[in-house]
Backbone as CSV, one residue per row, in Angstrom:
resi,resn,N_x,N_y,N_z,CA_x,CA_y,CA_z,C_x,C_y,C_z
1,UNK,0.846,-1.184,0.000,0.000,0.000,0.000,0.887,1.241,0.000
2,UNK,0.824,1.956,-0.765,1.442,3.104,-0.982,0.917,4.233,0.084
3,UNK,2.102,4.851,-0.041,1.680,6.071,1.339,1.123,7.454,0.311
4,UNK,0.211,8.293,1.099,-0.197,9.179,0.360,-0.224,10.364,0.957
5,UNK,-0.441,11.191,-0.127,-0.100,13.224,0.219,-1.250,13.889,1.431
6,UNK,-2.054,12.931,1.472,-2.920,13.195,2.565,-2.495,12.965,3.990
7,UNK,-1.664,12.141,4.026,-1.074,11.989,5.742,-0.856,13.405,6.565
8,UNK,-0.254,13.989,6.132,0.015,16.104,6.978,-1.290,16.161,7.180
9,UNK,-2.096,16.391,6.109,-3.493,16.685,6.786,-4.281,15.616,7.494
10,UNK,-4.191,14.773,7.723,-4.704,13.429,8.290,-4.371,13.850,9.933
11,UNK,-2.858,14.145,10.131,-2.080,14.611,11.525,-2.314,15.953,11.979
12,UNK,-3.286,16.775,10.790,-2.930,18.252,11.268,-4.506,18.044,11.695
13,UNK,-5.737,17.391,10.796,-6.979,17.297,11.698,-7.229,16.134,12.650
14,UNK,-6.631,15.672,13.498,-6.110,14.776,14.559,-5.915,15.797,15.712
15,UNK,-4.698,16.758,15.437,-4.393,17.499,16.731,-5.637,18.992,16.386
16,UNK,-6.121,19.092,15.500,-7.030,20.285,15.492,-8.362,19.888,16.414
17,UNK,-8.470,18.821,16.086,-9.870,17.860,16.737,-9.950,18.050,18.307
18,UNK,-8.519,18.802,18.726,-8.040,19.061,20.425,-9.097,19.820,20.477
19,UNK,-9.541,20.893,19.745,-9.741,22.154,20.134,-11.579,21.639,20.276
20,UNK,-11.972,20.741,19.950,-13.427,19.998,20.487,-13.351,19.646,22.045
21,UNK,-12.091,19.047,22.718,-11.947,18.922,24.305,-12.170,19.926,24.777
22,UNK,-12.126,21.262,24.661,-12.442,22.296,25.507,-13.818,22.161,26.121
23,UNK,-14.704,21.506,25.112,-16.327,21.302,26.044,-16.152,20.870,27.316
24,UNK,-15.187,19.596,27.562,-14.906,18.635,28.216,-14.392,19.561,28.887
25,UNK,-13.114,20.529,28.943,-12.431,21.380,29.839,-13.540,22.135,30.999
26,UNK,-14.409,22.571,29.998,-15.346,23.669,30.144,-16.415,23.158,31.532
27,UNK,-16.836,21.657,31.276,-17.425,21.049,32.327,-16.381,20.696,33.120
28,UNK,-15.547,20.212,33.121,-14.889,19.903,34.436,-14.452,21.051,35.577
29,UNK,-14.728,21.777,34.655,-14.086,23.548,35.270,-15.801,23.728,36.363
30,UNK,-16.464,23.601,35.835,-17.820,23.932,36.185,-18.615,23.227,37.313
31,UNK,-17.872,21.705,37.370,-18.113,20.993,37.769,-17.521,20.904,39.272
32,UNK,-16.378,21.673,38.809,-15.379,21.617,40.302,-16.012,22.836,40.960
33,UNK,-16.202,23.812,40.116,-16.800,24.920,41.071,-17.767,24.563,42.009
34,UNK,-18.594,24.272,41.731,-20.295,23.867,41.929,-19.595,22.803,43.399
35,UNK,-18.473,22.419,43.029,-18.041,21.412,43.987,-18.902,19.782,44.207
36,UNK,-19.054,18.969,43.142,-19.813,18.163,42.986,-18.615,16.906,43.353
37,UNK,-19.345,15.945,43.298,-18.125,14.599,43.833,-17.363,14.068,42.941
38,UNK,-16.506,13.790,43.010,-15.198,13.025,42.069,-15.883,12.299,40.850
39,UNK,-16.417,11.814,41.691,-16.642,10.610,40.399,-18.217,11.084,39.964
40,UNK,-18.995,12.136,40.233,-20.155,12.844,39.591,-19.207,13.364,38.535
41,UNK,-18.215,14.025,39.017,-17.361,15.146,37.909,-16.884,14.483,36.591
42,UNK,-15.909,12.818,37.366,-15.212,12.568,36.145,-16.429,11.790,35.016
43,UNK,-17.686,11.390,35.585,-18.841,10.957,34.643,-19.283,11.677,33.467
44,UNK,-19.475,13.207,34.040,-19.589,14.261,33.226,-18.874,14.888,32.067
45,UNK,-17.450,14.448,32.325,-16.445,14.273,31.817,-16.201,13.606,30.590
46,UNK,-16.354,12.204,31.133,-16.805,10.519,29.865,-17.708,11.691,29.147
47,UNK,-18.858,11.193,29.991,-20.224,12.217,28.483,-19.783,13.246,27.776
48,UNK,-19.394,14.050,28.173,-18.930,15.465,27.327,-17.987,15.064,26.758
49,UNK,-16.513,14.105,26.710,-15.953,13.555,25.541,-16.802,12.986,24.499
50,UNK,-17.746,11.744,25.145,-17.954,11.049,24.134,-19.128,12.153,23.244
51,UNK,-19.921,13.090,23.813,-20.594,13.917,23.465,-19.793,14.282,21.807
52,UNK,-18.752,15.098,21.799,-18.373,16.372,21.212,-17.084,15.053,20.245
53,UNK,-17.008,14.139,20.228,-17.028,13.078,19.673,-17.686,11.880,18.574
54,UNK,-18.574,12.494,19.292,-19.805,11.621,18.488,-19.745,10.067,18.490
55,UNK,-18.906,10.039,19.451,-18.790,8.378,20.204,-18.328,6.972,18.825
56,UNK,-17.213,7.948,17.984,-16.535,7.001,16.567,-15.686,6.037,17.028
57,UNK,-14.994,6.140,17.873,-14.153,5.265,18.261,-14.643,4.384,19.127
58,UNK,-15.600,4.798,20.337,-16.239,3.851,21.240,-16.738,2.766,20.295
59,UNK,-17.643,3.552,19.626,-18.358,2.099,18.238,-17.470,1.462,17.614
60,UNK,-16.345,2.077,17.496,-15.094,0.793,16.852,-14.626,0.101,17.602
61,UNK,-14.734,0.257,18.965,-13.983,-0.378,20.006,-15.402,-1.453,20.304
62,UNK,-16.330,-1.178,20.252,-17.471,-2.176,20.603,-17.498,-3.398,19.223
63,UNK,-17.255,-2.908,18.241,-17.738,-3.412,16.961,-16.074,-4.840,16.721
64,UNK,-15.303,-4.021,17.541,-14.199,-5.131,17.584,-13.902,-6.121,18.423
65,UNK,-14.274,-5.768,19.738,-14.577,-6.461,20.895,-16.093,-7.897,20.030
66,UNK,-16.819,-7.720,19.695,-18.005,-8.320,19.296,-17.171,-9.130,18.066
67,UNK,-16.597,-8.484,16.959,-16.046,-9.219,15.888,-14.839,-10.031,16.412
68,UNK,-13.766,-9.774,16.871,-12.636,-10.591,17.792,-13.064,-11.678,18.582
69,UNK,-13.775,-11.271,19.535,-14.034,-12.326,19.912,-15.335,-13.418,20.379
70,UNK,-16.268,-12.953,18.940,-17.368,-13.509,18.876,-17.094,-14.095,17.501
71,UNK,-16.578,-13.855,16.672,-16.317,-14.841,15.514,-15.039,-15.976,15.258
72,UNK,-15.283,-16.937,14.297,-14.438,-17.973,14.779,-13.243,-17.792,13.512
73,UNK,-13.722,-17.172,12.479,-12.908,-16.999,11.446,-12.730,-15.668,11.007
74,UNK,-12.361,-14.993,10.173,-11.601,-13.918,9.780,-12.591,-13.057,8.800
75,UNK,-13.325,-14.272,8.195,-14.644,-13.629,7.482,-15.628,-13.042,8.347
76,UNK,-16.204,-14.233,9.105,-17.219,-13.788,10.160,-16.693,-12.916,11.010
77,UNK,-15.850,-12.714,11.645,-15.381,-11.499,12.584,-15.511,-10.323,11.893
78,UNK,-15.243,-9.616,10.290,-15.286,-9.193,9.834,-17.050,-8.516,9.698
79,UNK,-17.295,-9.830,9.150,-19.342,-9.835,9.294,-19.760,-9.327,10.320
80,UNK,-19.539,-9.664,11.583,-19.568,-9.098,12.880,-19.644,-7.513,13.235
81,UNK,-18.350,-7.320,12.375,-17.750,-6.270,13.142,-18.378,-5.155,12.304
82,UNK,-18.682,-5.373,10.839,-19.876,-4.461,10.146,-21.288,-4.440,10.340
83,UNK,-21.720,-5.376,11.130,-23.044,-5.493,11.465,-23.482,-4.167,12.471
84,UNK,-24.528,-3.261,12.430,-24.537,-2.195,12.968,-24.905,-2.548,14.760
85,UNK,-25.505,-3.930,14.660,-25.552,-4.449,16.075,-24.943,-4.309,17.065
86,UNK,-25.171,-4.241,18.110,-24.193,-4.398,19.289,-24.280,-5.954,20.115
87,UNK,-23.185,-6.263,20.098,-23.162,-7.731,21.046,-22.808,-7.598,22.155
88,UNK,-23.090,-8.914,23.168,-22.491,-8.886,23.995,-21.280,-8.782,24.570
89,UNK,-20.421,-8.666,23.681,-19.097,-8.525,23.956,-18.586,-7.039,23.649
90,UNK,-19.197,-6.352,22.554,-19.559,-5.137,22.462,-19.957,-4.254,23.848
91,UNK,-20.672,-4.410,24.473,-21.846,-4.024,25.432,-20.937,-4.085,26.941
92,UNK,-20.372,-5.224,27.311,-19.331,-5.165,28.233,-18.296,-4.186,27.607
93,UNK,-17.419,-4.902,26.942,-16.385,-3.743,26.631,-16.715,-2.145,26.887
94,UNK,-17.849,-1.499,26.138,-18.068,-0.371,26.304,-18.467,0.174,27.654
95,UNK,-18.867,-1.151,28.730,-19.461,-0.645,30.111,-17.861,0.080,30.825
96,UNK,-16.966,-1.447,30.434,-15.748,-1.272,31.090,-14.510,-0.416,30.986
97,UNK,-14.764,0.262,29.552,-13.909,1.551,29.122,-14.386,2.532,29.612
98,UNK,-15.881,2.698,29.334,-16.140,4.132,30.205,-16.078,4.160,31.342
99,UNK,-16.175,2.795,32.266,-16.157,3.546,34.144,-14.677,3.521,34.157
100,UNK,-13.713,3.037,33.287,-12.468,2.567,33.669,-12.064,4.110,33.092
101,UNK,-12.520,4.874,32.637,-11.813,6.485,32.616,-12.293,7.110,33.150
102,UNK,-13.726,6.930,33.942,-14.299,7.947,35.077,-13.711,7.456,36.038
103,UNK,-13.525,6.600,36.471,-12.430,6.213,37.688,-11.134,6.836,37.431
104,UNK,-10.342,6.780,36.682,-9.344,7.392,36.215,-9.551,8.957,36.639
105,UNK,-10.153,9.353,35.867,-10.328,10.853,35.640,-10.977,11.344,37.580
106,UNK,-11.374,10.693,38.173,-11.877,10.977,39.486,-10.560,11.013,40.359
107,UNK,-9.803,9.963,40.229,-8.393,9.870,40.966,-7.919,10.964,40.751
108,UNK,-7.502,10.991,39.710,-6.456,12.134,39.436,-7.417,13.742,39.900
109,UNK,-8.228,13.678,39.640,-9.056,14.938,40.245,-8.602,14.904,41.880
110,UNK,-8.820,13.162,42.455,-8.949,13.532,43.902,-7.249,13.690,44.291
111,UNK,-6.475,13.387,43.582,-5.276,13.603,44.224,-4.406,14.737,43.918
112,UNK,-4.795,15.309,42.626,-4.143,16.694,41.639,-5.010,17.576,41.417
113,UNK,-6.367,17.628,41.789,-7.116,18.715,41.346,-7.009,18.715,39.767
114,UNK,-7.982,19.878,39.275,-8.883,19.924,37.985,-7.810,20.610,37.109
115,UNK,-7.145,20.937,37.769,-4.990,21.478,36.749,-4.996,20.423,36.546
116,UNK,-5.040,18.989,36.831,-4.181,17.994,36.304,-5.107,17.012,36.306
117,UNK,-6.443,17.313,36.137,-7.298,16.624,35.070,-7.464,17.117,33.959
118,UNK,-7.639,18.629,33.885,-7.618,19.076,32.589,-6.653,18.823,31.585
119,UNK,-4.954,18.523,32.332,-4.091,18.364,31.405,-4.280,17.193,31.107
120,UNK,-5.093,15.635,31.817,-5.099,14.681,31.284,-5.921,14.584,30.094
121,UNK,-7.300,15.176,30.587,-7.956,15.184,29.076,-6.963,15.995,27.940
122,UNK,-6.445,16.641,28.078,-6.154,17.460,26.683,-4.978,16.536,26.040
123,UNK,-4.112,15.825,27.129,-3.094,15.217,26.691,-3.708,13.366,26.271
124,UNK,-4.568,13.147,26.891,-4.999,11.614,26.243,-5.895,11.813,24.971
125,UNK,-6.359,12.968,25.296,-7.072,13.336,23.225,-6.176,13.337,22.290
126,UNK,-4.910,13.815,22.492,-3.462,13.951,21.350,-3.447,12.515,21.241
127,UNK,-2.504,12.103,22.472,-2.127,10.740,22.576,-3.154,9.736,21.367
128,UNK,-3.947,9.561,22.204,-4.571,8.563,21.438,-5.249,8.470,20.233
129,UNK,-5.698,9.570,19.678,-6.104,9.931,18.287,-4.368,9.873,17.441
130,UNK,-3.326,10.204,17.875,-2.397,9.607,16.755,-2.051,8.205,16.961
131,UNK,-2.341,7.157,18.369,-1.885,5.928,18.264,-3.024,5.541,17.635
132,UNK,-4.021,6.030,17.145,-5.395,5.899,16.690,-4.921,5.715,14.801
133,UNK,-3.810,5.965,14.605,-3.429,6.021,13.077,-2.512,5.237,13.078
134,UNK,-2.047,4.888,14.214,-0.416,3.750,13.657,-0.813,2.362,12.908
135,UNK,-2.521,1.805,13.737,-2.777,0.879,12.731,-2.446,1.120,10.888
136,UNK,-3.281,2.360,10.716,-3.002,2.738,9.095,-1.478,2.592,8.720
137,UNK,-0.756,2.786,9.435,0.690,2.635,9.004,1.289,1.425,8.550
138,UNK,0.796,0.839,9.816,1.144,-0.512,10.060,1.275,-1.774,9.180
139,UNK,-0.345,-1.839,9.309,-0.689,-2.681,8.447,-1.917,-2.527,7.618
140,UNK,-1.913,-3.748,6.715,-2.933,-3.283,5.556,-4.388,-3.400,5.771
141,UNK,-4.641,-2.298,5.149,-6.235,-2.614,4.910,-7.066,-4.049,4.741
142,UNK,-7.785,-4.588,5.033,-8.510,-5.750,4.623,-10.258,-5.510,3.975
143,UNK,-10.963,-4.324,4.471,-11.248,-3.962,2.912,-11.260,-2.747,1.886
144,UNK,-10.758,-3.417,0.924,-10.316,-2.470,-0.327,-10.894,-1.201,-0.362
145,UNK,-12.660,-1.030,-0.141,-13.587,-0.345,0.146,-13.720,0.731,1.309
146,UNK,-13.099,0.340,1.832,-13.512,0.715,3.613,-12.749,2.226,3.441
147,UNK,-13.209,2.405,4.853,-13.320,4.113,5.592,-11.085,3.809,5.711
148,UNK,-10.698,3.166,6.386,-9.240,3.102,6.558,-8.426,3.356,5.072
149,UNK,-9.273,2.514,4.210,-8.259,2.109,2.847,-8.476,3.189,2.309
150,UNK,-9.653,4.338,2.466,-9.651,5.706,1.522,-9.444,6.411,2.098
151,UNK,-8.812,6.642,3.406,-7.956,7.756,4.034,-6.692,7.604,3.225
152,UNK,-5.995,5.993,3.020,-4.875,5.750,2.600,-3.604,5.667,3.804
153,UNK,-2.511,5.528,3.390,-1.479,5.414,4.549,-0.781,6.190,4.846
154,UNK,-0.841,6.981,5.897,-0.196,7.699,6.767,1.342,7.495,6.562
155,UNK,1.853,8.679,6.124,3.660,8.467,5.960,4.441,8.402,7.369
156,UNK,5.005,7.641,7.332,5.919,7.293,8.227,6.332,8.310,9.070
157,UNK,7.021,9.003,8.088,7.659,10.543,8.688,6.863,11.459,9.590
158,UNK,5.590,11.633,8.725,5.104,12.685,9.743,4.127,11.663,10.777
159,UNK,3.980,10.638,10.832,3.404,9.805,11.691,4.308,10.268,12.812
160,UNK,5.807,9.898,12.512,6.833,10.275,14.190,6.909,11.376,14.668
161,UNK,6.498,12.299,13.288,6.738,13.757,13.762,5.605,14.202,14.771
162,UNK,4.269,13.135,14.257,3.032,13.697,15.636,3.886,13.164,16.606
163,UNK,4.237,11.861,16.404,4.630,10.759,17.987,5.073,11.560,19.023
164,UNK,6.615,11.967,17.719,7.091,13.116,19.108,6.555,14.151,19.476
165,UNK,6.045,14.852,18.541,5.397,16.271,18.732,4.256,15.861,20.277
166,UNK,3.654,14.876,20.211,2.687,14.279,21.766,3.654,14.329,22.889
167,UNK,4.704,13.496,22.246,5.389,13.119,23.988,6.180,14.372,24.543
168,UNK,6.545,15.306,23.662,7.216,16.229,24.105,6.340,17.605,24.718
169,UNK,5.288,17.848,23.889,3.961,18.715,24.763,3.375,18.176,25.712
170,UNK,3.064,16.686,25.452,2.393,16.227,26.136,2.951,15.884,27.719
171,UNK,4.009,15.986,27.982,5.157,15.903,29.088,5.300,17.749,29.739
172,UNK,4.821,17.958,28.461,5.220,19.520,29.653,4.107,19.910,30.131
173,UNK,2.757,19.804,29.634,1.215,20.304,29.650,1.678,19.366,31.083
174,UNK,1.482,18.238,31.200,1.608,17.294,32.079,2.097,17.532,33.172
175,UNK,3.516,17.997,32.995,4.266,18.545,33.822,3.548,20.081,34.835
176,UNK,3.450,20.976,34.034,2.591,21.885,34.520,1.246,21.894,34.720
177,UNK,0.377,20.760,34.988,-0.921,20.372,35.371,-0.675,19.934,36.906
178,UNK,0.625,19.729,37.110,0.916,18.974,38.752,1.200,17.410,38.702
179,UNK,1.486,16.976,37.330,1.373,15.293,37.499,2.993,15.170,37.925
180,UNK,3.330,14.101,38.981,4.452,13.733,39.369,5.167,13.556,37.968
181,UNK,6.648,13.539,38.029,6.788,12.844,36.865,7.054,11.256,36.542
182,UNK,6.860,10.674,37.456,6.826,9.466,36.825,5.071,8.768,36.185
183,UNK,4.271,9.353,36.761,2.745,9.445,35.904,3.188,9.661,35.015
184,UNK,3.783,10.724,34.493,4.143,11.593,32.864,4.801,10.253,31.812
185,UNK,5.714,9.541,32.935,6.593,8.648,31.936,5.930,7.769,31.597
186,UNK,5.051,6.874,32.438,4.516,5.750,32.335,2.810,5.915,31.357
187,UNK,2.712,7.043,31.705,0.905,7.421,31.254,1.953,7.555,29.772
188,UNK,3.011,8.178,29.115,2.672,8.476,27.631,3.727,6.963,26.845
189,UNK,4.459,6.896,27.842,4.701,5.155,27.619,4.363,4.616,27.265
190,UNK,3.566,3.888,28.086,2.509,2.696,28.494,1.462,2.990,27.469
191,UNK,1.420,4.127,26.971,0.295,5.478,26.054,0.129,4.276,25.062
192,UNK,1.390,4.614,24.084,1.842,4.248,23.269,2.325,2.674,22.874
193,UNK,2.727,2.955,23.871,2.671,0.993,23.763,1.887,0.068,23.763
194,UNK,0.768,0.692,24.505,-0.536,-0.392,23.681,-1.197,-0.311,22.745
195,UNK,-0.614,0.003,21.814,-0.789,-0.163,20.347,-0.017,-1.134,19.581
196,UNK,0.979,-1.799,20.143,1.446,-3.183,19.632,0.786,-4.655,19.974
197,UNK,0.276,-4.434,20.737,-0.540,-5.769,21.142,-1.935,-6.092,20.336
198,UNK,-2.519,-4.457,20.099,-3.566,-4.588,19.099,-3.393,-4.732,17.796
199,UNK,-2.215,-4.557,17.749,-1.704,-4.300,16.434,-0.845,-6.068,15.809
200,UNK,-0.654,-6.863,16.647,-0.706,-8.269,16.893,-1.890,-8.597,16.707
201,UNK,-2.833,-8.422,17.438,-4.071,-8.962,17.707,-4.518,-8.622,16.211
202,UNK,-4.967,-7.807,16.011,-5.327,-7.729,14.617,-4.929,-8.324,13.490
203,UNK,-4.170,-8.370,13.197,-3.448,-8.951,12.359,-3.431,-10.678,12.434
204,UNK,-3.931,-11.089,13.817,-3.789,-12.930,13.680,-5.352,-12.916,13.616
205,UNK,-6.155,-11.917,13.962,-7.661,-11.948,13.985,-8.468,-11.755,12.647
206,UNK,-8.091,-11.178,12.102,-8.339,-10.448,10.649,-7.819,-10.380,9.487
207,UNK,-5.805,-10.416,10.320,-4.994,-9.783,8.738,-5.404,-8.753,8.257
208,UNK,-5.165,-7.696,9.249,-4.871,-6.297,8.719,-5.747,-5.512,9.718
209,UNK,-5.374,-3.945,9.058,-6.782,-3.237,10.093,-8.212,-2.755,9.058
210,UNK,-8.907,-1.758,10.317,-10.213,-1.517,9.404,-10.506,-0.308,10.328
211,UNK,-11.773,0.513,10.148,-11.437,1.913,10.473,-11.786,1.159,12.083
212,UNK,-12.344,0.546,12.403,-12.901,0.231,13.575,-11.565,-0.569,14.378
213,UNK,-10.693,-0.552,13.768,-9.322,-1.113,14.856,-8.630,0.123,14.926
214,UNK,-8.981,1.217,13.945,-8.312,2.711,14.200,-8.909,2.720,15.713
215,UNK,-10.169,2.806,15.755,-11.082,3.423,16.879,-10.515,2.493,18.080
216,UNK,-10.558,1.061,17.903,-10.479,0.815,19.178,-9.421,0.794,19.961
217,UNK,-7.912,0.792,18.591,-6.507,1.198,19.152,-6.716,2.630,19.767
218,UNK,-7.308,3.631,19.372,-7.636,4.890,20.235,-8.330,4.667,21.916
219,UNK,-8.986,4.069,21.794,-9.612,3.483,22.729,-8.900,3.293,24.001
220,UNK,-8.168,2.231,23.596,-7.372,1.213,24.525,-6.148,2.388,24.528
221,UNK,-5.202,2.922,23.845,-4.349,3.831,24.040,-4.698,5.085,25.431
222,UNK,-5.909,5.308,25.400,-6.545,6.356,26.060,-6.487,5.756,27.785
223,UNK,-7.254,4.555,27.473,-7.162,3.811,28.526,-6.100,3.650,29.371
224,UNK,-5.287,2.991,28.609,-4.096,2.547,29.179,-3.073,3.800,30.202
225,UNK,-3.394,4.911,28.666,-2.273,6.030,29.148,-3.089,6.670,30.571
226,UNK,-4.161,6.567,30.592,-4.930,7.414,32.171,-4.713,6.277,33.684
227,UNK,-5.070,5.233,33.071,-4.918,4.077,34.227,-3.496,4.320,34.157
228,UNK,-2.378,4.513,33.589,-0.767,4.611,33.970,-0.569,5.772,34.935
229,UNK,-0.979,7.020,33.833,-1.153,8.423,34.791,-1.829,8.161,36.637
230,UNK,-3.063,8.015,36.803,-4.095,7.406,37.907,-2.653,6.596,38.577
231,UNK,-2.346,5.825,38.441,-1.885,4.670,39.247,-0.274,5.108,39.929
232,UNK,0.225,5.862,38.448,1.835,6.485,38.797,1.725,7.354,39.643
């Protein structure tokens, strides 16, 4: 698969898409005033992401969870995973990503205050919307048709140039939000690194990606990097 002239703009509306988290800023700001409880706040939080989102990636992350590991072959998982349905495996997954970032997002509220929740949201929206493209890099499309294969492939080059361009803002926003720094190391780490396991997984599940392994590598990237942040 050939790489194409669209990748710059692919990376430049990725980090523009930041400037939609401010809703999310906007309630958590509002939320702390009012002085409401941790985990009322970080709920409000989930919603107003997935709100101003339009919840693309959650549905890829449900639609893969259901195709992975509700089908037995590569076709049917596929069948699955285009079916507009939601399964049961769908339906968990999505219970367990969203409390697993309102928990997240509540910790870090209760131990850093709304400085260093705000920098988490702004910094796990970067983060994970570009580990949200390494599938495209990666590996190939499986169908010819699909939403992934007519974006096309993300060039290498400026793929690293977001990578770094994240870890290096994303470490100072971080830094000046109040996060210790070893949260900083492990949250954009750990960020990033779980995008090889899906990126395995996919590939023995399917052979290749599809826009919905974009979404759910975003997903799980998001995840990972807040439960690192939360825990460090």
């Amino acid at each position: 698969m050939s790489e194409t002239n669209s990748s710059p703009h692919s990376i430049l509306a990725i980090l523009a898409s930041e400037t939609l988290l401010a809703f999310a800023l906007f309630v958590a700001w509002i939320a702390a005033l009012i002085d409401l409880s941790s985990f009322t706040l970080a709920l409000l939080v989930v919603a107003s992401l997935v709100i101003v989102t339009g919840a693309m990636a959650e549905d890829g992350f449900a639609d893969v969870a259901d195709g992975f590991f509700g089908g037995h072959t590569a076709e049917r998982r596929l069948e699955i995973m285009a079916d507009s349905r939601v399964g049961a495996f769908g339906v968990v997954a999505l219970i367990l990503a969203l409390g697993v970032k309102a928990s997240s997002f509540a910790t870090l509220f209760d131990h850093h205050g709304v400085m260093a929740l705000s920098a988490a949201i702004l910094v796990s929206g970067a983060l994970s919307r570009v580990a949200g493209i390494l599938p495209l890099v990666f590996l190939p499309p499986v169908r010819p048709g699909g939403r992934s294969a007519s974006v096309g492939r993300p060039s290498v080059v400026v793929t690293t140039i977001a990578v770094v361009t994240v870890l290096s803002l994303g470490a100072l926003i971080l830094f000046f939000g109040g996060i210790p720094p070893r949260g900083i190391s492990a949250g954009l780490l750990l960020g990033f690194a779980s995008v090889f396991p899906i990126l395995v997984l996919a590939q023995s599940k399917i052979g290749g990606q599809t826009g919905d392994v974009a979404g759910a590598t975003q997903q799980v990237a998001e995840i990972v990097f807040l439960i690192a942040l939360s825990v460090a």
